[in-house]
N, C-alpha and C positions, 0 to 999 in steps of 0.2 A: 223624320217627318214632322212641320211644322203643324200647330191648328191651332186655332182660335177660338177664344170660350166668351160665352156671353152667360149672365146668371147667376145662380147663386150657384158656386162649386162644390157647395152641400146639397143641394137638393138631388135626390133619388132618380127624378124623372128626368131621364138623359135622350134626347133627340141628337141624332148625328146627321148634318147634313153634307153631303158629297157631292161636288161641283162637275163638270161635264170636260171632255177630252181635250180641250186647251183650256179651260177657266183655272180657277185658283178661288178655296174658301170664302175669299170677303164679299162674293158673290151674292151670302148669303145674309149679308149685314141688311137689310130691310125686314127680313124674314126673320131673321135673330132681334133686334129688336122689338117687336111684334109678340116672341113667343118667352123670350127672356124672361118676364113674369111669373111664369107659370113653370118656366123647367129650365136647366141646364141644356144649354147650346153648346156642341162642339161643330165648330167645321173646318177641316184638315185641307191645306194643302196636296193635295195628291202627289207623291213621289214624282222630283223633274219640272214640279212646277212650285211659283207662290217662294215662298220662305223657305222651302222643302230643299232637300240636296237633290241633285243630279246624280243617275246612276251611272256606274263605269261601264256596263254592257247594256246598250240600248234594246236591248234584245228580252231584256227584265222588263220592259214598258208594259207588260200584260196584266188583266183583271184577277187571276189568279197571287199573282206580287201584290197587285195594291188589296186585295181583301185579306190577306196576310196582315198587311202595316194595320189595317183597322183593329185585327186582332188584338197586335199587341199596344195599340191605341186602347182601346177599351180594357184590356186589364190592368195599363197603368192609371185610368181614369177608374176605374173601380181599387186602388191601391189606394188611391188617395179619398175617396170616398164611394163607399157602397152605390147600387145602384139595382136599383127596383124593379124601374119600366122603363126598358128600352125601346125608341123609336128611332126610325130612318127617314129622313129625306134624301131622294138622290133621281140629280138629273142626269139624263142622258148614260154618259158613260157611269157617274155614281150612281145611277139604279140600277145598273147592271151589275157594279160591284153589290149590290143591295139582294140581288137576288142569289145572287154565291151566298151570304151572310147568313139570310134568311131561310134560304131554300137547300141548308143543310145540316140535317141532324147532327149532334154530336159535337158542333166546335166547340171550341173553349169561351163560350160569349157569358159575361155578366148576372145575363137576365137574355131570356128569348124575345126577339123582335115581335113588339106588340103589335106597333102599324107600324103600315107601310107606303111611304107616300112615293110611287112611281113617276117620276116628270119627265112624259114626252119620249118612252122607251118601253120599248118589251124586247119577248123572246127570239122576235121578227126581225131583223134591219135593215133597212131597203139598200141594197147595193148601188142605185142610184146615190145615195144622201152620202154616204163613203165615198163615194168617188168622187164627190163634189168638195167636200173636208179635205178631201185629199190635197185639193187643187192651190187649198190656200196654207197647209197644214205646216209649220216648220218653215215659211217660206221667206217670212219677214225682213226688213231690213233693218236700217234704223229711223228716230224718229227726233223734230227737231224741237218739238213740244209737244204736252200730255193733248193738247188741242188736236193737232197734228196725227196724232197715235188714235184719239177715239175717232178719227172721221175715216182713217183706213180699216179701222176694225168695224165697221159699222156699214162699210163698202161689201162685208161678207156675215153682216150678221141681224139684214132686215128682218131674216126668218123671223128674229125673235121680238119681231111686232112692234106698236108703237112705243116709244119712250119721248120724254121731255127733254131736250138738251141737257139739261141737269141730270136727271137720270140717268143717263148713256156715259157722262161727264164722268158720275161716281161709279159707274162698272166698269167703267176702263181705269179709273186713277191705281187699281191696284192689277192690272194687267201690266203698267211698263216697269223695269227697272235702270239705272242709269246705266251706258253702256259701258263706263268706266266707273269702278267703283270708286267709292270717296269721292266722284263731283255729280252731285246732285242737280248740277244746275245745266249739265253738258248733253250730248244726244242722249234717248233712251232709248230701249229695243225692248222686246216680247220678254214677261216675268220665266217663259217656259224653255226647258233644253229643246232646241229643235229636232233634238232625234227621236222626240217621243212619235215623229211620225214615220219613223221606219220599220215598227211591226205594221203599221197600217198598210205602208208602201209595200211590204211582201204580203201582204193578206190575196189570196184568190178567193173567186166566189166558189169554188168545189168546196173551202176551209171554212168561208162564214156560214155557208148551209151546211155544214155537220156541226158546225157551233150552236145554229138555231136548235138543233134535235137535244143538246145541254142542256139549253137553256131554258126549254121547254118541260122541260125533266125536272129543274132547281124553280122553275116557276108553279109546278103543279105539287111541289111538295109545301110550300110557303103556308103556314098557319097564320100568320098575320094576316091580321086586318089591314084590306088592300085597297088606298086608292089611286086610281090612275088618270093623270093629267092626260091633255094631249092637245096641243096646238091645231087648230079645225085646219090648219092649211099644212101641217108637219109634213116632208116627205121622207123620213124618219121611221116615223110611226102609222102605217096604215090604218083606215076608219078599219077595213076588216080584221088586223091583226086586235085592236083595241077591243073590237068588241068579243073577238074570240076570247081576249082574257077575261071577259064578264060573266063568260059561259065556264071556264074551268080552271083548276085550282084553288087560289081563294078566291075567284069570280068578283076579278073586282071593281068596283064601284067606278065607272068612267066620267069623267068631268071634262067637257073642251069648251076651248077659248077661243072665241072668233076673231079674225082678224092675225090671229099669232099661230107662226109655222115651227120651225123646229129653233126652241124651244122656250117654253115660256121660263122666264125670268124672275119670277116671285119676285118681283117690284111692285107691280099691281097692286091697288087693294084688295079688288075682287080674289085674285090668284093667293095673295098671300091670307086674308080671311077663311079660302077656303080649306088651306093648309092649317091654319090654326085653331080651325072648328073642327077638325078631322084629329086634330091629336090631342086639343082636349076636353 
């Protein structure tokens, strides 16, 4: 598993940020420079995607695997330098590995997760907003420029609100990889194995509602300090399921963004401010 460090690789206070079910770490490059100052940035590739290898059985594409790799992610970042106070950022799919991390006693972690920055995800997940990932998930073809590549991803990814051509420009440049290795200059295609979406593809909703009753379980044990994004238009994340997590467990602290659906992007000033005044 690949990740990417921003910081000083001495400093104690370690923030992990976890990018969402097709992104890839550099997701987090506005947000990392932003907080780099003050702590050590790690943000990982998720296994299948980004820099990361691909797995031989697709069938390993689950949240259970990937909060695994974080494991022994963190204890080689504590090999190399101790590490104090751990925090999480994780969107979408990485808040949910977030809540495995945090919302269980006894792993092998560093330092217990202090805060916790939830973006645009809970215990809840509308089986609508799945079905609709589904539609584009693994489906890609190729592409004949990086130009090319951000206007088709961006054909399924208004959820996540306004950006400036440039913007959108630098969150896609590290989405393509070339479709032939060694020409850099030739078609490119999605950084991701396309078969991270056939656990998705087998998922029924009888298996995401017993998944909810989990999660709900790892959410109400969380001793971190919780706050929860959430896109005012997300269909993701319910206004109701958000505010039920304000009422229990860590009861956490709800923040939304108007105008952005599922999921905000910590590009923003305001979104990534808010993330930066919350962890230090």
């Amino acid at each position: 598993m690949a990740y990417w460090q921003w910081g000083d690789t001495g400093n104690p206070h370690v923030v992990v940020c976890v990018h969402g079910l097709s992104r890839q770490g550099r997701d987090f490059d506005a947000l990392a420079r932003m907080l780099a100052p003050h702590m050590r940035v790690v943000c990982p590739d998720v296994v299948g995607r980004g820099r990361s290898d691909w797995l031989a059985d697709p069938a390993h594409y689950q949240i259970p695997v990937y909060a695994a790799d974080m494991l022994a992610m963190l204890a080689q970042l504590q090999a190399q330098s101790p590490i104090s106070r751990l925090d999480w950022v994780g969107t979408s799919m990485g808040g949910l590995i977030g809540l495995v991390v945090a919302g269980q006693a006894g792993l092998p972690l560093p330092a217990p997760v202090r805060r916790l920055v939830l973006n645009d995800v809970g215990p809840v997940v509308q089986w609508d907003a799945l079905q609709r990932i589904g539609t584009y998930l693994g489906k890609s073809g190729t592409f004949a420029s990086l130009e090319q590549a951000a206007s088709a991803m961006w054909a399924v990814s208004t959820g996540f609100g306004p950006h400036s051509p440039q913007q959108w420009l630098d969150l896609s440049r590290h989405m393509v990889r070339p479709a032939v290795t060694g020409e850099p200059e030739g078609p490119l295609v999605l950084h991701y194995d396309p078969r991270i979406a056939e656990p998705l593809g087998a998922l029924t909703q009888q298996a995401a509602g017993q998944g909810e009753a989990v999660l709900w379980q790892l959410y109400d044990r969380i001793e971190a300090a919780t706050l929860l994004l959430r896109g005012a238009d997300s269909d993701l994340l319910t206004r109701a399921t958000a505010e039920q997590m304000t009422e229990r467990g860590p009861r956490a602290r709800l923040l939304e963004f108007p105008g952005v659906g599922h999921a905000p992007t910590l590009v923003a000033d305001d979104q990534r401010q808010a993330v930066a005044e919350f962890l230090k």
